[in-house]
C-alpha positions in Angstrom: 35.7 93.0 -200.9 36.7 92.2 -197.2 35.1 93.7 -194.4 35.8 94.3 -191.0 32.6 95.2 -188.8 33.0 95.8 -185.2 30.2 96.4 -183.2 30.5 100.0 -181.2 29.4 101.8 -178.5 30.8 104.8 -180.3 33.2 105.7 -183.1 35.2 108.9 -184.3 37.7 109.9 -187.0 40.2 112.7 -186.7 41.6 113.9 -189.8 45.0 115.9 -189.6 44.5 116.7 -185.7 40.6 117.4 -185.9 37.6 115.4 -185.3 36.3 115.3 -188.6 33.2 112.3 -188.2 31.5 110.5 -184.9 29.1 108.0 -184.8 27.2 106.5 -181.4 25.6 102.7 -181.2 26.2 100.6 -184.7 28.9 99.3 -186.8 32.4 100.5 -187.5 33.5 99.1 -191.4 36.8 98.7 -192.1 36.2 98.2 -196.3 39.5 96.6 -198.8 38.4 96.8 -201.9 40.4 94.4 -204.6 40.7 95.3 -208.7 38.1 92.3 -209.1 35.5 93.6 -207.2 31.9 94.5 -208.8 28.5 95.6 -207.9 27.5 92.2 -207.0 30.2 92.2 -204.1 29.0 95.8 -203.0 25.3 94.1 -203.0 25.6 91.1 -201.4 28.6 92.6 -198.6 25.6 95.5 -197.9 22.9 93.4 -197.7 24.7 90.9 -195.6 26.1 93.7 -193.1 22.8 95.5 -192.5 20.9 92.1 -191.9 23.9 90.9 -189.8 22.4 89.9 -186.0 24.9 90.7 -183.7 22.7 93.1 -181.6 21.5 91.8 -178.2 17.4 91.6 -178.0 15.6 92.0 -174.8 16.5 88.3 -173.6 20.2 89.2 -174.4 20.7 86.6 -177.3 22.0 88.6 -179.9 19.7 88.2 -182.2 19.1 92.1 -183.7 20.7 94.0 -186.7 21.8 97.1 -187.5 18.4 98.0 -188.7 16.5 96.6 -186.0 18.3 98.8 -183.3 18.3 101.6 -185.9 22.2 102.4 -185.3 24.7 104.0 -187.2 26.6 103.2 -189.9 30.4 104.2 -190.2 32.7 103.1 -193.4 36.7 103.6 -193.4 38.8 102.4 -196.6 41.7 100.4 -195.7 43.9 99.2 -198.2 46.1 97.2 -195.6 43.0 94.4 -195.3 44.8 92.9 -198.5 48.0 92.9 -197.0 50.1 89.6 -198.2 52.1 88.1 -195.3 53.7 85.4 -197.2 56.7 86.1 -198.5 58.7 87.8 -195.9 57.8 90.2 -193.1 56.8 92.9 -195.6 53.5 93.2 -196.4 52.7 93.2 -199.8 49.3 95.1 -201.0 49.3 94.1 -204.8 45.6 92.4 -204.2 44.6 95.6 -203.0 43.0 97.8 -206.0 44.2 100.9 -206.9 42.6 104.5 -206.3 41.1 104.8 -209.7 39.0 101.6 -209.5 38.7 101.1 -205.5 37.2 105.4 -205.0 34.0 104.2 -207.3 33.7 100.9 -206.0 33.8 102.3 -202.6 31.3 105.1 -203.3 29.1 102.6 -205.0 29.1 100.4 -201.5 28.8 103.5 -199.3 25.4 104.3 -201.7 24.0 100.7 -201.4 24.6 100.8 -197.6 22.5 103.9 -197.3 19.7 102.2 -199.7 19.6 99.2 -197.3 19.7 101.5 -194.3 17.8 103.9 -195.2 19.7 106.5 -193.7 23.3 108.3 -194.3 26.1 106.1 -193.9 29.2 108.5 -192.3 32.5 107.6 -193.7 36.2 108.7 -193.4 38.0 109.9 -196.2 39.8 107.9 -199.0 42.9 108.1 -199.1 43.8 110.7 -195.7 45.9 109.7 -192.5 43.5 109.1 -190.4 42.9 108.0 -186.9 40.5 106.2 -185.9 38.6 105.9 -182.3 36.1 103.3 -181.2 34.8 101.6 -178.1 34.2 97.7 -179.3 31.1 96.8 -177.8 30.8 92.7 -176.7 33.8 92.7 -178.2 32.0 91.9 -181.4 34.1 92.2 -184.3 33.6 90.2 -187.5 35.4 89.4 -190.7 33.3 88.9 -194.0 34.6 88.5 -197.5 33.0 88.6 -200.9 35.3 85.8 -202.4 34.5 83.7 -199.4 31.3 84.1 -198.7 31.0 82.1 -195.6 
């Protein structure tokens, strides 16, 4: 799995011409899912994106996460975050998994992020055009994959 977590002021999705989902202060999640992805992936990328400190604390150090500040959480499939540059100047999105094994997988994640939340996660919708709004806040945006684990 490869992430993309950008730290928001505020978020929204519009779904053929109507604002569909909205979210205030927390984390936007851009989610590729690959065909070798598993429930460890979803556990450890949840775990490590709720406890991620990237919030400021009262000294400004940034030093708070998602739970701590007690923001929202918003999760958007995107299939392109697999996109293969390599050959050409066509990307090519074989890595990326396929609708019938990246929909559960990307259910299953959305579930464990509202476990380690505590709270509903909002998501867009698999699959749909959609457009997507947010106000980076820092900037803070951070890249995190399962197979790299850095």
């Amino acid at each position: 799995m490869r992430a993309v977590v950008q730290k928001v002021s505020g978020a929204h999705i519009t779904i053929n011409h109507t604002l569909k989902r909205q979210i205030g202060k927390g984390l936007l999640i851009f989610l590729g899912i690959e065909a070798s992805d598993n429930q460890q992936d979803i556990a450890w990328l949840s775990k490590k994106i709720s406890q991620l400190r990237i919030f400021k604390d009262t000294e400004g150090v940034m030093n708070l996460s998602l739970l701590d500040v007690k923001g929202s959480a918003m999760v958007v499939s995107q299939f392109t975050l697999h996109a293969s540059t390599k050959k050409g100047n066509r990307p090519s999105y074989i890595k990326a998994a396929p609708p019938e094994t990246a929909i559960p997988l990307y259910n299953a994640f959305i579930l464990r992020m509202e476990q380690d939340l505590g709270k509903p996660v909002i998501t867009g919708e698999f699959g749909a055009y959609m457009q997507v709004d947010l106000t980076n806040e820092g900037p803070v945006t951070i890249i995190i994959d399962t197979k790299i684990r850095e």
